[in-house]
Backbone bond lengths (Angstrom), bond angles and torsions (degrees), N, CA, C in turn:
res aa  C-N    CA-C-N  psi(-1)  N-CA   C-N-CA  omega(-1)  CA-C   N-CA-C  phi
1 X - - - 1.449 - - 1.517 108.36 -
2 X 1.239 106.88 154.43 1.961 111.55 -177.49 1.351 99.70 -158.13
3 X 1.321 105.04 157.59 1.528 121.36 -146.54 1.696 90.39 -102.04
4 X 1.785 113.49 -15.81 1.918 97.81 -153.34 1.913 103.77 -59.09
5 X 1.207 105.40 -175.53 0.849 131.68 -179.14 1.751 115.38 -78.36
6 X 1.176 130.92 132.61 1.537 117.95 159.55 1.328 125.74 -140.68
7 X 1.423 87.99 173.72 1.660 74.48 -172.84 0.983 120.93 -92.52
8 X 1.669 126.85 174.29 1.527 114.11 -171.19 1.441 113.26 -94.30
9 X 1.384 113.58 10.15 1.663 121.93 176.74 1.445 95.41 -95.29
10 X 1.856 146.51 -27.68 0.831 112.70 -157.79 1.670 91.91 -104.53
11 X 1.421 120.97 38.09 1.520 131.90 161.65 1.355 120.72 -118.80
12 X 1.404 110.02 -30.76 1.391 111.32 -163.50 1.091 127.21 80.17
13 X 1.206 142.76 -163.31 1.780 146.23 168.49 1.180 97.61 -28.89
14 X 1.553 119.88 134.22 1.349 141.98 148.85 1.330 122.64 -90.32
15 X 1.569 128.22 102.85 1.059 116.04 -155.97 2.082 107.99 -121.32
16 X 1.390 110.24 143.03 1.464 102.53 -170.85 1.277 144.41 -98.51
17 X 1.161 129.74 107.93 1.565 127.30 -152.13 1.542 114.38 -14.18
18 X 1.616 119.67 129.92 1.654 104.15 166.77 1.058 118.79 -72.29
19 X 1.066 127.67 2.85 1.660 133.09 162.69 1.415 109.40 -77.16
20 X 0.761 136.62 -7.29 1.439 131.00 -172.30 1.786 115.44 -51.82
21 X 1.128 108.48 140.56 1.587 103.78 172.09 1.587 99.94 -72.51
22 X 1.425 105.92 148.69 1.843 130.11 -168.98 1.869 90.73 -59.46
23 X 1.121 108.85 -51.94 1.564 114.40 -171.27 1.473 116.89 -44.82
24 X 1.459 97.67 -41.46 1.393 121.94 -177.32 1.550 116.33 80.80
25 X 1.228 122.79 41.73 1.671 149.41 -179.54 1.324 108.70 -40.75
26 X 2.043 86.72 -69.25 1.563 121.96 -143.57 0.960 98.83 -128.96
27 X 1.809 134.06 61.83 1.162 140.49 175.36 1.355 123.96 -97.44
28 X 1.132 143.42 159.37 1.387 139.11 177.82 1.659 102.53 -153.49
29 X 1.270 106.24 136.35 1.356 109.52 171.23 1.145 112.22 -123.17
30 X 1.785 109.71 174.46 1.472 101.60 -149.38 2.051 88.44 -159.05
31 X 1.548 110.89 130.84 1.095 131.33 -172.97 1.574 123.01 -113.55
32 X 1.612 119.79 138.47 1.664 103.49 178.63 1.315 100.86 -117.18
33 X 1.454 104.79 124.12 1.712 86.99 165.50 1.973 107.45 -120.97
34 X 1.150 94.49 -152.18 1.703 100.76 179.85 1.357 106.63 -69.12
35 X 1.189 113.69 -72.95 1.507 116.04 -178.36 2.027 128.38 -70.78
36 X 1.553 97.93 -23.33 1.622 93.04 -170.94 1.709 97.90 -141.52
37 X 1.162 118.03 -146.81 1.475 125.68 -174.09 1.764 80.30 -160.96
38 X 1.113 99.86 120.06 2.023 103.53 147.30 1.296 125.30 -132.50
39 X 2.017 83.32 159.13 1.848 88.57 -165.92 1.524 97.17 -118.57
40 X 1.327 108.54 150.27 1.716 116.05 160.61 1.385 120.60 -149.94
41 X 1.354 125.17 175.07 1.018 120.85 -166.65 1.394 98.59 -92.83
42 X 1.817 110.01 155.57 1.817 91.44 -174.19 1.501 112.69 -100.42
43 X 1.416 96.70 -8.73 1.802 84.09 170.03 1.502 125.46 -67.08
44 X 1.687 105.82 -22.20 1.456 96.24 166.42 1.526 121.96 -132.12
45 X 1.585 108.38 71.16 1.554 112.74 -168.38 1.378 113.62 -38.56
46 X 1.437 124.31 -60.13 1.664 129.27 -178.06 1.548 103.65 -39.24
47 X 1.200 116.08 -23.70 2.089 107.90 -164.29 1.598 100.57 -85.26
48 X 1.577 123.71 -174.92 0.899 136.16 -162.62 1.733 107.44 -53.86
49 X 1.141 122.15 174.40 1.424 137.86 -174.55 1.570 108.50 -151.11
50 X 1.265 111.20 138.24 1.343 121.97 161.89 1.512 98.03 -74.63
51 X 1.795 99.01 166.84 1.355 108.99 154.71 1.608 110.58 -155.23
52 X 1.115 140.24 130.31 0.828 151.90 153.75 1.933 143.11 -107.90
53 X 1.936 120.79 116.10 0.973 102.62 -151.00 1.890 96.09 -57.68
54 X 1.633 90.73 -165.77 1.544 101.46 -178.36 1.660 112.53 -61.93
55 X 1.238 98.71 -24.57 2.152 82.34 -155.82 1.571 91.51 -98.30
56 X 1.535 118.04 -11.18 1.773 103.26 156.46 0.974 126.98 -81.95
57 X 1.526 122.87 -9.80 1.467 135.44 -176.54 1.878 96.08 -75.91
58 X 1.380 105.49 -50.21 1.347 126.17 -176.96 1.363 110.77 -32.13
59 X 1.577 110.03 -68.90 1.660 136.51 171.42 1.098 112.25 -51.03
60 X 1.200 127.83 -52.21 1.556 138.37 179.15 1.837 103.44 -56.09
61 X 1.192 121.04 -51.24 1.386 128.48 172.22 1.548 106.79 -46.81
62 X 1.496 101.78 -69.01 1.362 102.37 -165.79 1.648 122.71 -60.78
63 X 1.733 114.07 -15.46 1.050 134.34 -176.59 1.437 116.11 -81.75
64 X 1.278 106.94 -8.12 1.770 115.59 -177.84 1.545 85.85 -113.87
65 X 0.933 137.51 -45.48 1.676 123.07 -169.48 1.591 131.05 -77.23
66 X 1.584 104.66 -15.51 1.264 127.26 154.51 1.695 128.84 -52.64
């Protein structure tokens, strides 16, 4: 995982948890690209971004659904 910054062209669609509260508080969105998956918060898209490649994104999934 790495903290840099990316852009939102080298993800494509940013798309927002269906869990999200209606208000949109406590949102997080979540991006696929070729090389990584990134996450940010959506109230402030321009600020930092996670990134994570695919098979930690993978683990990380399976580790919340367990």
């Amino acid at each position: 995982m790495n903290t840099e910054n990316l852009s939102q062209d080298g993800f494509g669609r940013w798309r927002k948890s269906s869990f999200s509260e209606p208000n949109g508080n406590a949102c997080v969105e979540v991006a696929f690209g070729q090389v990584a998956v990134g996450l940010r918060d959506s109230k402030n898209p321009d600020g930092p971004k996670l990134a994570f490649d695919h098979s930690h994104w993978r683990a990380f999934v399976a580790a919340t659904m367990a």
